[in-house]
N, C-alpha and C positions, 0 to 999 in steps of 0.2 A: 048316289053320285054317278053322274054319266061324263065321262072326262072323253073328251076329244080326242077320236082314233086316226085323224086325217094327218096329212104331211102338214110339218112346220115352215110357212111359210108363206110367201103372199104381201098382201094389206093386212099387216095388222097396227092400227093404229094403237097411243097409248094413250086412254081416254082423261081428261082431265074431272076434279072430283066436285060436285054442285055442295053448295051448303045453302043452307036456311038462312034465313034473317039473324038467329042466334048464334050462329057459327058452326051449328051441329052437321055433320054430312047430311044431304039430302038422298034416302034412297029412292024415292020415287022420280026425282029429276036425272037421278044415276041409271032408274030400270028404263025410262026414254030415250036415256044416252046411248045405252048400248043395242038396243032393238032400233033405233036409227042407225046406227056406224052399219049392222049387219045386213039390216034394209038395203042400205047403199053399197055393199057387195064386198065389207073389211070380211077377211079372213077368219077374224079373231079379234080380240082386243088385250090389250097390256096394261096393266097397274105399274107405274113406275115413275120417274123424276118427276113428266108432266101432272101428276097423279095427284102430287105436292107428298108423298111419302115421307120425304124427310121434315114432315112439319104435322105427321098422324102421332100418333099417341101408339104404346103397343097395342092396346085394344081398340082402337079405331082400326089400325091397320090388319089385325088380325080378321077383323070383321068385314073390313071391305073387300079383305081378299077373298075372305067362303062365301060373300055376296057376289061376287064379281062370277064367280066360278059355278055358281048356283044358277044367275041371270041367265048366263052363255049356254051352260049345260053342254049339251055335246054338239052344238050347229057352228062349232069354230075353236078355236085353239083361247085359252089362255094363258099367257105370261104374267109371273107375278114375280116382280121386284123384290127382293131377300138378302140384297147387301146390306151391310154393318160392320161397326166399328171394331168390332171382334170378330175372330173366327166362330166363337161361340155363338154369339149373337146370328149370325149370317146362318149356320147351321139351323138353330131354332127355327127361324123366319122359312127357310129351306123344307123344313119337315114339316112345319104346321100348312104352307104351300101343296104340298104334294097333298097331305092329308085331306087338302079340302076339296082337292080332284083339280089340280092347273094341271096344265098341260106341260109347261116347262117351268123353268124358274130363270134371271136373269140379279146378275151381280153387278156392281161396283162396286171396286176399290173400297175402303176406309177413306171418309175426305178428310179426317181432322190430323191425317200423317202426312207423310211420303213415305208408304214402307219399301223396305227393302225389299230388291228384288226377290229372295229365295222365301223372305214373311210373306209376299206376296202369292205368290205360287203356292206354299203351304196354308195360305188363306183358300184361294182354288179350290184344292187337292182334299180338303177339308170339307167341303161345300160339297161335291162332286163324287165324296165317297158316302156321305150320310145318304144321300137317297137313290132313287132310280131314274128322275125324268132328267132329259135335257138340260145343262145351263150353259147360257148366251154369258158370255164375257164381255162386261160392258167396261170398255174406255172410255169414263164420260168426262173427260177431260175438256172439251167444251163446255161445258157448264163447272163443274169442279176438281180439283188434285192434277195428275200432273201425267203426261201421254205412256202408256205402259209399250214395256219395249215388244218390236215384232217376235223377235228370239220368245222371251216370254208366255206369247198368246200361241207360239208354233209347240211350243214343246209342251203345252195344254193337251191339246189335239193329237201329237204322239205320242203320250204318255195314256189316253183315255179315247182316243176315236172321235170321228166326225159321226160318230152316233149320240154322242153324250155331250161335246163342244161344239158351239155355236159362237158365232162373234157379230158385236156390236160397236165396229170402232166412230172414234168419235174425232180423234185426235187430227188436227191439221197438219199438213196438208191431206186431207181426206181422200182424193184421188191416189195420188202415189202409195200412201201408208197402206190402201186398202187392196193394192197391186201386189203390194211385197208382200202382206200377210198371205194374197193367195197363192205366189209365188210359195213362199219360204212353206206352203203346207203342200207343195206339189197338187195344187188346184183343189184340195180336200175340201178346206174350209167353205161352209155355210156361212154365210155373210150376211146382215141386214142394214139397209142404210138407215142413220142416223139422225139425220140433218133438217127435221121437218119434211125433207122433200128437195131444198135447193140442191143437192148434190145429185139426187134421184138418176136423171139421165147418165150422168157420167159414171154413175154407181153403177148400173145397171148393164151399161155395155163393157165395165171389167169384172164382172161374173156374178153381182148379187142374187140372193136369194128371196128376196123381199125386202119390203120396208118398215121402219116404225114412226109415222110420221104422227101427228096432234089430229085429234079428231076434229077441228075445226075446220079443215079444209080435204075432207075424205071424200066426195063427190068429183072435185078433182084429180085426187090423190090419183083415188080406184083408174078413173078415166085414163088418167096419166101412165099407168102403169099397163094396161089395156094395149094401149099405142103403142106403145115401146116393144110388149109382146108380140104385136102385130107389127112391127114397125114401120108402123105410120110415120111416117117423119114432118110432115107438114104438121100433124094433129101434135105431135111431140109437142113440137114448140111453140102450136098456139098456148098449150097449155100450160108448159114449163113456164114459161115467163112470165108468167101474171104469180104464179103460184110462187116462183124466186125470186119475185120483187118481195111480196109478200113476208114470206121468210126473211129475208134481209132485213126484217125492220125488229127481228126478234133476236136481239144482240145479246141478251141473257135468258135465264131462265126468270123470273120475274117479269118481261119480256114476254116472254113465250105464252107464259100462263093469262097478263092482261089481254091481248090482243087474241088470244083463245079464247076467252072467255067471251071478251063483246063481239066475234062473229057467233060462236053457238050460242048466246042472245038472239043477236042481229037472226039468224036462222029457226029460231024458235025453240028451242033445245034445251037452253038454260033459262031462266027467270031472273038471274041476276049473276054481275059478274065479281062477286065476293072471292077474294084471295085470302090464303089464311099467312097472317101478319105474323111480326113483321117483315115488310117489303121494301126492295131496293129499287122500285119503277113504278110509276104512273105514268099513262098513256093520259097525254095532253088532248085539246080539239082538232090542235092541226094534223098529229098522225091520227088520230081513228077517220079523220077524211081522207087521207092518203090510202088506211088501210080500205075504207070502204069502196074507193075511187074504184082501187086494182082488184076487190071482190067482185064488185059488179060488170069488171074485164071478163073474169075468171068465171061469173056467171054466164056470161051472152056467151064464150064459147062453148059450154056445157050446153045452152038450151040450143044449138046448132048442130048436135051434134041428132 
């Protein structure tokens, strides 16, 4: 097991998972997946919501994850997703994580509550005491449950260090919220933006650490983030905007995962864009031409550059 010695941080996209015609995961379509994201300059990759996790089986998930961790080896960071309905549950998911060589581990909430804040925190505290690597606190309140308070994610980080907490907030208004977190941790907080990418700019210039955006659009992602580093400001926003047109058309996560899937299609990546059922969205003819219109925006700036 060679686990990733480098800083956390960057691109690291969260790659979404190919299946067969059967509905089995595909890991041959999964080893292409990830040798392209790194090809085109991701950091790392991440197992999580986009991943479809809450729709694996325990042993699909336990497997994708020592696959995931295997593929990468040491040329980038892995994140793997280990939230659960239990504190028990999430611990598990946590240990067999580290066991298989990730690089961090990254939580949400319980969706099927609204716990309480102090169950919430002892759900954390839980998490964070079973093992040794990294966990990113995800508020994925845009996609499921309900925005976890700043107070909460602050006193994570003072109780355990900005060596061991990381954050992932999600919760709207994404600029402010993500102001006061760094705020309310006297600037500590490591931060990743959340948002595919539409928030990205604004993220970035109140103090992110990187991003976790859909491997569908990493080509630009990477570029995008490139500019920003550099800041480029012209190249910003050729590219922002094709990219947050983009993103705007993925108002869920069902959402997220169809219009994922038919660009790494449309780019050669995947072989089909099978979601594992059931789903709350199908992408009609007239958005995949909208979505294609503004890809092959997001293309010609890429080949310009």
């Amino acid at each position: 097991m060679n686990r990733y010695a480098g800083p956390l941080q960057g691109v690291l996209p969260v790659f979404q998972t190919p299946y067969l015609e059967s509905g089995e995961i595909d890991y041959s379509t999964l080893q292409h997946e990830i040798e392209w994201l790194l090809k085109c300059g991701a950091d790392g990759v991440v197992m999580a919501m986009v991943s479809e996790v809450l729709r694996l089986t325990t042993a699909e998930n336990r497997l994708l994850a020592a696959c995931t961790c295997e593929m990468v080896a040491d040329r980038g960071s892995v994140v793997i997703s280990v939230g659960g309905e239990s504190t028990k549950i999430a611990i598990e998911n946590a240990k067999h994580a580290e066991s298989v060589g990730a690089t961090a581990v990254m939580a949400i909430p319980p969706v099927s509550i609204g716990a309480l804040e102090g169950e919430l925190l002892a759900y954390y505290e839980g998490i964070v005491r079973a093992i040794s690597l990294p966990v990113i606190v995800q508020d994925a309140s845009g996609y499921v449950g309900k925005p976890m308070s700043i107070a909460l994610q602050a006193d994570l980080l003072h109780r355990f260090g900005a060596e061991r907490i990381f954050f992932k907030p999600e919760a709207t208004p994404i600029g402010p919220r993500l102001s006061a977190l760094r705020d309310a941790t006297g600037g500590k907080a490591a931060i990743f933006e959340g948002t595919g990418g539409i928030a990205l700019v604004d993220s970035y210039r109140r103090g992110i650490v990187g991003t976790m955006p859909g491997a569908d659009l990493i080509r630009g992602i990477v570029a995008l983030y490139r500019a920003l580093e550099a800041s480029d400001e012209r190249r910003i926003y050729e590219l922002s905007l094709p990219i947050s047109a983009i993103v705007a058309a993925q108002h869920s996560l069902d959402a997220f995962l169809a219009i994922e899937k038919h660009l790494l299609v449309r780019q050669g990546i995947f072989q089909n864009t099978i979601v594992r059922g059931p789903t709350a969205y199908r992408l009609d003819a007239e958005t995949i031409t909208e979505i294609d219109r503004l890809f092959d925006l997001l293309s010609d700036v890429l080949e310009k550059s």
